[in-house]
C-alpha positions in Angstrom: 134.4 -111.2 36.2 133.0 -110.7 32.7 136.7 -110.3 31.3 137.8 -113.3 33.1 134.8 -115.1 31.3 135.7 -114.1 28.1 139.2 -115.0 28.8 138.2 -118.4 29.5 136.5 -117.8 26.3 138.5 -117.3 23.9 142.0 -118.1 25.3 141.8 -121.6 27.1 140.2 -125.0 25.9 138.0 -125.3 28.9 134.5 -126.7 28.7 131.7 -124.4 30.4 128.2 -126.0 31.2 125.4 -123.8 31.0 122.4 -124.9 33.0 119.2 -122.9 31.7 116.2 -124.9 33.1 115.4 -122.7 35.8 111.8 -122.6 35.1 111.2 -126.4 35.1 113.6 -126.8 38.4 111.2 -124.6 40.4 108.0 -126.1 39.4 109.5 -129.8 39.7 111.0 -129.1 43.0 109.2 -125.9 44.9 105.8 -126.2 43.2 106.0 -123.0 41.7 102.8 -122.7 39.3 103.4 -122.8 35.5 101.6 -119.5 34.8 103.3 -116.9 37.6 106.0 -114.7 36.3 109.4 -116.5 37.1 111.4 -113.7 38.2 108.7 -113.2 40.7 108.5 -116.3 42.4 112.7 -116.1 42.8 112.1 -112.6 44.1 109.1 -113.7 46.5 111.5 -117.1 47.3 115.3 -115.9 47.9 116.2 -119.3 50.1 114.4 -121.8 47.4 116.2 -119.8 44.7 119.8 -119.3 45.9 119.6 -122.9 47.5 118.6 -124.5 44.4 121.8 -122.5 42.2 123.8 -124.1 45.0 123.3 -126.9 44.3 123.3 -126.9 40.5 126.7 -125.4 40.7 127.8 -128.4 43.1 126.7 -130.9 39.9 129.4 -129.6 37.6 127.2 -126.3 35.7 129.8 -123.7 35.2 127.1 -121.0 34.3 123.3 -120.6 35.8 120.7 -118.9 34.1 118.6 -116.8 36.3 115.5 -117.1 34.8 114.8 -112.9 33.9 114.1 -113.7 30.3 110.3 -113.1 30.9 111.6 -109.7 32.8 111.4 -106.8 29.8 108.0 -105.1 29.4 107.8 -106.7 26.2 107.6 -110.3 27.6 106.0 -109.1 30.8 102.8 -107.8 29.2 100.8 -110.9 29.3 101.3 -110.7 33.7 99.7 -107.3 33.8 101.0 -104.2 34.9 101.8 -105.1 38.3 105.1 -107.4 36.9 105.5 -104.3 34.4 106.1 -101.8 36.8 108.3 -104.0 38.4 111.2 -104.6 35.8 114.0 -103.2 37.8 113.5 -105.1 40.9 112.7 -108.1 39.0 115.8 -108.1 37.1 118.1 -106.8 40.0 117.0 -108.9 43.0 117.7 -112.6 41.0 121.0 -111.1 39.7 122.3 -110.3 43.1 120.4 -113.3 44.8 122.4 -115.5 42.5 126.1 -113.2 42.8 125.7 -114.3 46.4 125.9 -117.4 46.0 128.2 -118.0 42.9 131.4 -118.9 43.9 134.7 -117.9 42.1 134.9 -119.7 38.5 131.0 -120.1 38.1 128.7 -117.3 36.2 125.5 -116.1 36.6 123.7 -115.4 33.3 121.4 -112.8 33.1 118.4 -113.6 30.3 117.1 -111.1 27.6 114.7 -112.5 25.1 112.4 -111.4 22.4 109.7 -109.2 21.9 107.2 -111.9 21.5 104.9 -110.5 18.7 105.8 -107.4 18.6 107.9 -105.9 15.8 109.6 -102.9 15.4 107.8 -100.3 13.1 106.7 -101.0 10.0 105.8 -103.8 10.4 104.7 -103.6 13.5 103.7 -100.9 16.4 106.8 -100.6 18.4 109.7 -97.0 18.1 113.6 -98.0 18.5 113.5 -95.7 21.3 110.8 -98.2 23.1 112.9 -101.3 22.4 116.0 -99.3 23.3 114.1 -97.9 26.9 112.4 -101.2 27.3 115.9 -103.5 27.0 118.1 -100.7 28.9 115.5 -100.6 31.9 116.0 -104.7 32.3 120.2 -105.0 31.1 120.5 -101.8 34.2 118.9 -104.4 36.3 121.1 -107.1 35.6 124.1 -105.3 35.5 123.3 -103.4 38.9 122.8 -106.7 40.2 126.3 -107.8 39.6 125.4 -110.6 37.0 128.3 -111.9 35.1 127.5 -112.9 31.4 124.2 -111.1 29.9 122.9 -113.8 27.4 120.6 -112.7 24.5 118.5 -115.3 23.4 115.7 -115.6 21.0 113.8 -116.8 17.6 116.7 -119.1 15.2 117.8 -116.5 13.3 119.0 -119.3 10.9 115.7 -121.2 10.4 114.1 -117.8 9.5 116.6 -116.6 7.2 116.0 -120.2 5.4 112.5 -119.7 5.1 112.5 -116.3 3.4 115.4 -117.5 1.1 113.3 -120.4 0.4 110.4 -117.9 -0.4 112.3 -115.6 -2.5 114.2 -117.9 -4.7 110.7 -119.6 -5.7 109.2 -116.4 -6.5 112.5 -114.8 -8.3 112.2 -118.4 -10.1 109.0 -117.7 -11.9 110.8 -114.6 -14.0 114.3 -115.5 -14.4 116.3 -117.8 -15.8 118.2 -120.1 -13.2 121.5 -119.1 -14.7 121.4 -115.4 -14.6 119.2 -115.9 -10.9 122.4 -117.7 -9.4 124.7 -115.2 -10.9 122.9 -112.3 -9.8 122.1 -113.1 -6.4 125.0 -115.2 -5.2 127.0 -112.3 -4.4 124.6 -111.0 -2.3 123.0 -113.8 -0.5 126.5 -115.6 -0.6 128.1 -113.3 2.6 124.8 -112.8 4.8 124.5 -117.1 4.6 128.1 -116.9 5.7 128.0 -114.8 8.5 125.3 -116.4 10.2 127.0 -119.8 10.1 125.6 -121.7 7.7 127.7 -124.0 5.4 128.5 -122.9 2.0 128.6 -125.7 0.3 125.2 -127.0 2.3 123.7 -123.6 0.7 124.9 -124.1 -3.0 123.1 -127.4 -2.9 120.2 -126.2 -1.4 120.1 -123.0 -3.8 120.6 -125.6 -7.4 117.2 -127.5 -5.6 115.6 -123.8 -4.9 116.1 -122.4 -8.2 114.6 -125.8 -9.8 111.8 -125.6 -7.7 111.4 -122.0 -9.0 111.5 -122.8 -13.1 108.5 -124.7 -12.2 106.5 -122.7 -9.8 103.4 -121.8 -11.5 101.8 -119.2 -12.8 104.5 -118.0 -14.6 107.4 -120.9 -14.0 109.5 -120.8 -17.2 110.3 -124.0 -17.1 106.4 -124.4 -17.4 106.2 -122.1 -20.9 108.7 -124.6 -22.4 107.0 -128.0 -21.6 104.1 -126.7 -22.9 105.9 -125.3 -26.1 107.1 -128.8 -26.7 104.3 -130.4 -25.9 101.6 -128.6 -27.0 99.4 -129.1 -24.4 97.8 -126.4 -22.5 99.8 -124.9 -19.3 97.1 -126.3 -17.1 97.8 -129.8 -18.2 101.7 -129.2 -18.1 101.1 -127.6 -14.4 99.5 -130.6 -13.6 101.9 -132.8 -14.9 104.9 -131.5 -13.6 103.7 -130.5 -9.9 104.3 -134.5 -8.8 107.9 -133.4 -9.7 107.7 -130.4 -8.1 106.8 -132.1 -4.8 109.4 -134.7 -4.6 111.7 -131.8 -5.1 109.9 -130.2 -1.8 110.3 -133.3 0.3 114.0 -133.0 -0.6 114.3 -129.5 -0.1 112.9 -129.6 3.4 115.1 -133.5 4.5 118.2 -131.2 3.3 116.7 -128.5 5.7 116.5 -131.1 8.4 119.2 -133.0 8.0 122.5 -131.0 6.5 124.6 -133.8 6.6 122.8 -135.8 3.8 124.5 -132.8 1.7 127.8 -132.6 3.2 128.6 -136.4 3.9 129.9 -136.7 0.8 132.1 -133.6 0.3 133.3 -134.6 4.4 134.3 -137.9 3.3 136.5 -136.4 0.5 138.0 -133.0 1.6 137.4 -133.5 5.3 135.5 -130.8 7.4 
């Protein structure tokens, strides 16, 4: 079944439809209460469960979640050690309750999701062999169970590769020229933006804004030892003077965050997409 997805995939224009509000379907329609673990109430409610996934394959969904992404002991710790102990059965029982039911042509997506706070040593507390343990005790679930698609979802790996770009290119700006700081880290940066999908020409504007921002970042802002060379006023004055200009340069920085397309509706309209 999972090649046959992945078929469909990559070798055929179809459409799927991915239905992943399993937790608000359950406590809109079975009452089930916001705070008990998910997988839980599907495995304490088989008929609720595989009736509801009926039906949501009957609209048009090509592909159900089954709602295990609280099911890892990382997620599961704030349920106590009662829904710990139980990762297996909580990941095996809503994989085959839903295989049951899913007719030929439709999926069932097994959910793994993040750590929550927890970070991998170190910066945080947890081993690679306790991620590793922890994930392979919930994906044997799930695969035991017969799901068809294992989904890994989690934090927007874009957003927070943004935000630390964002961080380092005002920092970087305060020492080096914005010449030789485009130069030197382009090649570098360049690929990783690449890979993880962003737009090229969305980052170069967005980097031109950055390394701006970063000529007048104070303490040290170079940008900021030239005004007040001109000038002659002292850097606390020029600091003051310039960080309106700095601001506006913000608000801009974060609206091209928001909204890429004021960047690339110009390049679109001339060069297509």
């Amino acid at each position: 079944m999972a090649n046959e997805f992945m078929d469909r995939l990559r070798n055929t224009d179809d459409v799927l439809v991915y239905f992943n509000a399993t937790q608000t379907i359950f406590t809109e329609e079975h009452g089930k209460p916001m705070e008990e673990h998910l997988s839980a109430w599907i495995v304490d409610h088989p008929k609720e469960f595989q009736d509801t996934l009926q039906r949501i394959y009957a609209t048009g969904h090509d592909i159900f979640s089954i709602g295990t992404q609280a099911a890892s002991i990382f997620r599961a710790k704030p349920f106590g050690q009662a829904i710990i102990d139980r990762i297996y059965e909580l990941n095996y029982t809503p994989a085959k309750l839903a295989k049951e039911v899913t007719p030929k042509g439709y999926y069932a997506a097994g959910l793994c999701s993040t750590s929550l706070q927890d970070f991998l040593e170190p910066l945080g507390n947890i081993t690679r062999e306790e991620v590793y343990n922890g994930y392979l005790e919930q994906i044997k679930g799930l695969v035991d169970g017969g799901v068809d698609v294992i989904a890994i979802v989690g934090d927007d790996i874009e957003a927070a590769v943004i935000a630390i770009l964002c961080i380092i290119y005002l920092l970087l700006g305060c020492v080096m020229e914005g010449l030789a700081l485009v130069v030197v880290t382009t090649p570098v940066i360049l690929p990783a933006v690449m890979a993880i999908g962003l737009d090229p020409v969305w980052w170069g504007v967005l980097l031109v804004v950055l390394v701006e921002m970063g000529l007048l970042t104070p303490p040290v802002g170079i940008n900021l030892f030239v005004i007040q060379g001109i000038s002659g006023s002292s850097l606390g004055e020029v600091v003051r003077g310039t960080m309106p200009f700095f601001f506006v340069m913000l608000v801009a920085l974060v609206l091209m965050i928001a909204f890429p397309s004021m960047v690339l509706w110009l390049p679109t309209l001339f060069f297509g997409s």
